[in-house]
C-alpha positions as CSV (number, residue, x, y, z in Angstrom):
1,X,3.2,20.3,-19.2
2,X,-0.2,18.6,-17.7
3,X,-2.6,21.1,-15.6
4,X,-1.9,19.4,-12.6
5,X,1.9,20.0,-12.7
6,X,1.3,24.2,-13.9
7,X,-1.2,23.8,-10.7
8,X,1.8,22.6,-8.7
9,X,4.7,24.5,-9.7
10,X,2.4,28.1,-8.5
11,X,1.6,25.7,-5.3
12,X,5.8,26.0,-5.0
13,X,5.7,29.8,-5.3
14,X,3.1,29.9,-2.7
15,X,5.2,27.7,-0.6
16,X,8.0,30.3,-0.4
17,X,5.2,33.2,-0.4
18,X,3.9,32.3,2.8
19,X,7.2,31.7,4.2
20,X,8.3,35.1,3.2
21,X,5.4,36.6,4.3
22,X,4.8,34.7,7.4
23,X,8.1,33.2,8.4
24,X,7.0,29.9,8.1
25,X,4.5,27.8,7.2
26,X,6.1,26.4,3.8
27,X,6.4,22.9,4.5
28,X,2.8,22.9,5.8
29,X,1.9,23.2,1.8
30,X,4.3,21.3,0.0
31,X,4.1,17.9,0.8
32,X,0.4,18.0,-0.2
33,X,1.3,19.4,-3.8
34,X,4.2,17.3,-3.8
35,X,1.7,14.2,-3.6
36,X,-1.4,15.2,-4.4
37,X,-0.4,17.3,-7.8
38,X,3.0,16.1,-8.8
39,X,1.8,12.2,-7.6
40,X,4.9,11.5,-5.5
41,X,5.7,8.9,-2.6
42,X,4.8,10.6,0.6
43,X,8.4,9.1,2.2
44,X,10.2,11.0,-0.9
45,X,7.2,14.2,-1.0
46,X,8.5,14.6,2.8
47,X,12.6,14.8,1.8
48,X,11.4,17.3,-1.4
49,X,9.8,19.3,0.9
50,X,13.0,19.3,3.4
51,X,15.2,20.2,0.8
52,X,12.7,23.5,-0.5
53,X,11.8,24.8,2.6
54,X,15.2,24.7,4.1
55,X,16.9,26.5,0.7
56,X,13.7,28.7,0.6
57,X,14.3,29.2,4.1
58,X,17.8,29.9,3.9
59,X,17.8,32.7,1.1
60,X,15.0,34.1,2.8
61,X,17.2,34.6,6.1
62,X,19.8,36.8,4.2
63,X,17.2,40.2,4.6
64,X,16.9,39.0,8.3
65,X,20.5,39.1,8.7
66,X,21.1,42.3,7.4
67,X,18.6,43.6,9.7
68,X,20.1,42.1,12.7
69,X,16.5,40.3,13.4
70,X,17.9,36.7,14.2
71,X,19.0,35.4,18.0
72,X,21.8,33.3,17.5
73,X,22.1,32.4,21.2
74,X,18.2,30.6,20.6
75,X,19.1,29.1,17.1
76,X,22.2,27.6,18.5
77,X,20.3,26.1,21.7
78,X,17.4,24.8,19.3
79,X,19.2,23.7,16.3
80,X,21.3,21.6,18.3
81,X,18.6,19.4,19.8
82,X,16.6,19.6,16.4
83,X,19.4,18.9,13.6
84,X,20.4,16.0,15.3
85,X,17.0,14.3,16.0
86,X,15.9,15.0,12.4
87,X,18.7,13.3,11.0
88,X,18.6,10.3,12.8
89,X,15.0,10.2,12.1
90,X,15.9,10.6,8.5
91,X,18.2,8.8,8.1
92,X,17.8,5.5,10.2
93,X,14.0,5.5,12.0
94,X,12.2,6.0,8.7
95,X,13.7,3.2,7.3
96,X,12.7,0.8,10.7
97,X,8.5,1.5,10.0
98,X,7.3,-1.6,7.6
99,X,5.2,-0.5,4.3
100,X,2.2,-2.1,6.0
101,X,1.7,-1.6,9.6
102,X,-1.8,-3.0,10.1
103,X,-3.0,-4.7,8.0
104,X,-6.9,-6.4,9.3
105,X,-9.7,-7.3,8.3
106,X,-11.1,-3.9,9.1
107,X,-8.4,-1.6,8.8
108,X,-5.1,-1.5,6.3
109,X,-2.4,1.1,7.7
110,X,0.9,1.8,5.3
111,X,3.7,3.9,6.3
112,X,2.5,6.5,3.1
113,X,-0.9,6.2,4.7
114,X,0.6,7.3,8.5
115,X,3.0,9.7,7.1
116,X,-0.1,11.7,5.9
117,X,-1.8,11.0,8.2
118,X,0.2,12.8,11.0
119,X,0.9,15.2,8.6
120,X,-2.9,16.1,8.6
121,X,-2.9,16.4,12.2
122,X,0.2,18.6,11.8
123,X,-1.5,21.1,10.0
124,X,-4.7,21.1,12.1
125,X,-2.4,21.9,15.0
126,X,-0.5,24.7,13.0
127,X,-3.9,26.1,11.8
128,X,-5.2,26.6,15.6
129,X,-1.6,28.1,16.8
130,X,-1.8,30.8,13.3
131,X,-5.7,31.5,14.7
132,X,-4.8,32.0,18.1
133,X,-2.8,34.7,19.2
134,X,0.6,33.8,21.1
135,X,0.9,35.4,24.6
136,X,4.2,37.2,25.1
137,X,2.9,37.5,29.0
138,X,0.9,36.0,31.7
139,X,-1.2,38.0,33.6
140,X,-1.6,38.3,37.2
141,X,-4.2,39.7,39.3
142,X,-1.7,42.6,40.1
143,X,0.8,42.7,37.9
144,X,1.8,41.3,34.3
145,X,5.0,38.8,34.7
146,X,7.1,38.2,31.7
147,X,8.0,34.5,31.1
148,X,11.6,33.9,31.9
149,X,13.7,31.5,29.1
150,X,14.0,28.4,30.0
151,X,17.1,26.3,28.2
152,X,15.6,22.9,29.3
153,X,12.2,23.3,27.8
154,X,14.0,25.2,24.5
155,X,16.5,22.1,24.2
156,X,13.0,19.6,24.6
157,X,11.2,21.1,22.5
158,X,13.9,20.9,19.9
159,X,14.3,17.7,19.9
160,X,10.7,16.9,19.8
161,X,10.4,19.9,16.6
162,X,13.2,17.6,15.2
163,X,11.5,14.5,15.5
164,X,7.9,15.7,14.1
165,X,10.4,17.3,10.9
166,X,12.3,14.2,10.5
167,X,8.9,12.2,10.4
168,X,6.7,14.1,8.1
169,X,8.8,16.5,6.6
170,X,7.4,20.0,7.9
171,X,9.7,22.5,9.2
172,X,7.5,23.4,12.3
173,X,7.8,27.2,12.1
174,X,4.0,27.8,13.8
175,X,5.8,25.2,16.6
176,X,8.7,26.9,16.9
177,X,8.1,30.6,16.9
178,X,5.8,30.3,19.5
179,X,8.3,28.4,21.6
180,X,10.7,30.6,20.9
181,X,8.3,34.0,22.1
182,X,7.2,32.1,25.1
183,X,10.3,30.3,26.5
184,X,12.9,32.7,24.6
185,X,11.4,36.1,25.3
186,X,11.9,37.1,21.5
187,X,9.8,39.8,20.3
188,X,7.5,38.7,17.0
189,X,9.4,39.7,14.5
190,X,12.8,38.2,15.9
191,X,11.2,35.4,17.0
192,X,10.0,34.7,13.2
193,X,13.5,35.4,11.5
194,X,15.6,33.1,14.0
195,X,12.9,30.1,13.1
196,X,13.6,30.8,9.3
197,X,17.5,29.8,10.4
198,X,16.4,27.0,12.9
199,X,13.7,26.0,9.7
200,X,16.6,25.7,6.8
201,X,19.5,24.6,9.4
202,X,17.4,21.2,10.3
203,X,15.6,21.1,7.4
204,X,18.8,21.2,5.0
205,X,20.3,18.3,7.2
206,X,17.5,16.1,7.6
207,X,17.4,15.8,3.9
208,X,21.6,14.7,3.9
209,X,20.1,12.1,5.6
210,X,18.0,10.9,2.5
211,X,20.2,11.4,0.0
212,X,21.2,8.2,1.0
213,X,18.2,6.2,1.2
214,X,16.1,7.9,-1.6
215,X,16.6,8.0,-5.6
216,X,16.4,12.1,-5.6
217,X,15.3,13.7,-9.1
218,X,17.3,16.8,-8.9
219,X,16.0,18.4,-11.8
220,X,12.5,18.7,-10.6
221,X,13.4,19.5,-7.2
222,X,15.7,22.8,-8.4
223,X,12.8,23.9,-10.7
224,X,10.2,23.5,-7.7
225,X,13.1,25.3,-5.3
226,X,13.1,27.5,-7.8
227,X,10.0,28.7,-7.5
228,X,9.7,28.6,-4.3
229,X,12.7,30.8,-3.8
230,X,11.2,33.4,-6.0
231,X,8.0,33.4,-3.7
232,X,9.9,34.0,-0.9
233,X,11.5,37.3,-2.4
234,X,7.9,38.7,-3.5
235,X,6.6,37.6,0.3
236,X,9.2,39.7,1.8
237,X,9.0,42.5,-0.8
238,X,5.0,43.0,0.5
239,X,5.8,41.9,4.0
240,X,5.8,45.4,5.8
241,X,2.5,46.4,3.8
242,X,0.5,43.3,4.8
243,X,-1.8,43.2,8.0
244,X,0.1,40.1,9.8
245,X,-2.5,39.0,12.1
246,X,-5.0,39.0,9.2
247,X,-3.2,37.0,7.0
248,X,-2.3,34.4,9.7
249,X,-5.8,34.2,10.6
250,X,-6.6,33.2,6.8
251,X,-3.9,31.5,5.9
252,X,-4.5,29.5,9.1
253,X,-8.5,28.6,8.2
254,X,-6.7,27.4,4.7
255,X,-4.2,24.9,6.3
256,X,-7.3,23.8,8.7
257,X,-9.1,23.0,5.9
258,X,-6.6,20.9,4.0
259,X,-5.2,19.1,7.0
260,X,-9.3,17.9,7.2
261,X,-9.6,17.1,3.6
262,X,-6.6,15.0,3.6
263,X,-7.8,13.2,7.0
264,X,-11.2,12.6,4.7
265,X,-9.1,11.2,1.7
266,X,-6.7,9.1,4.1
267,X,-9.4,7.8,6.5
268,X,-12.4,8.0,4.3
């Protein structure tokens, strides 16, 4: 086994580390290892990445369901939006972008090149919402208003979380959960198990989309899961003892500063 590929199979336990610890954020580091170490085709690192985050996911939901943590009422209202725009961007949109969009004098633009891309610009996005704290309130000049749900926005939004996880392969949980605080009314910590469902519901389907389209090599992808679902156990083991709002903080500086390197490696 080559350094790279030990390098990558501990980037797979970290994938379901952070999503154990955090509630999300997998996907944000697996397509990158998935390419960058393991040297695969962004359009196939992207369905990989579905299929491990949503299993990952998906074990990691059982604690939260034994703890009653997870609004079903929200995950049926967003999943049904999201599942169904991330498979048809799986399954027929991806397949409509040409190998070489531009392709100039001055600039050459392939799908694998967009792909990451977007995904870059993904994780710069993710790593400013993990910084910033989410506001459960808006505050008046008399009095402090909660935000009421709103089912429109919700049903929007998952469509639009769909889309972006269909596209690039990330399952959107620093999107989602503070949707789902905002528009939801969800405390934190419910807020971050029902994305973990909403995370391995569309995730998990988008990539039934591909098994169609892509050549899958199911013997990697189970030893990566595998991994990965191991992470996920440990994350949740040291969860309670962890300083959450620390951890985001740093794990958010980290994603900032891949999403840039791979926008210098793409563009430059």
């Amino acid at each position: 086994m080559e350094y790279f590929q030990i390098l990558g199979y501990f980037g797979a336990f970290l994938v379901g580390l952070v999503l154990g610890l955090l509630g999300s954020g997998g996907s944000i580091l697996s397509v990158p290892i998935l390419v960058y170490l393991f040297g695969i085709n962004p359009v196939t690192a992207t369905a990989y990445s579905l299929f491990v985050v949503g299993t990952t996911s998906l074990i990691g939901s059982i604690k939260n369901i034994k703890k009653k943590l997870i609004n079903y009422s929200s995950i049926l209202l967003f999943s049904f939006s999201a599942v169904f725009t991330v498979y048809i961007t799986r399954k027929y949109l991806i397949e409509l972008i040409p190998k070489t969009i531009i392709n100039s004098e001055y600039i050459i633009l392939t799908k694998d090149k967009l792909i990451l891309i977007l995904f870059a610009l993904l994780m710069l996005s993710a790593g400013f919402l993990m910084i910033k704290k989410t506001p459960k309130t808006i505050v008046g000049l008399k009095k402090t208003k909660t935000i009421a749900p709103n089912k429109l926005l919700i049903f929007t939004e998952g469509s639009l979380i769909g889309f972006l996880t269909g596209l690039i392969g990330a399952g959107g949980g620093f999107i989602i959960i503070p949707i789902l605080v905002i528009l939801s009314d969800l405390r934190m910590k419910n807020a971050i198990a029902t994305s973990l469902v909403i995370i391995s519901l569309k995730s998990l389907i988008g990539f039934i989309g591909d098994v169609q389209n892509l050549e899958i090599n199911w013997s990697f992808l189970i030893l990566f899961t595998f991994f990965s679902v191991i992470g996920v156990f440990i994350g949740q083991l040291f969860s309670e003892n962890i300083a959450e709002k620390k951890l985001k903080v740093v794990f958010g500086l980290v994603v900032i500063l891949i999403g840039l390197s791979i926008l210098f490696v793409e563009i430059i």
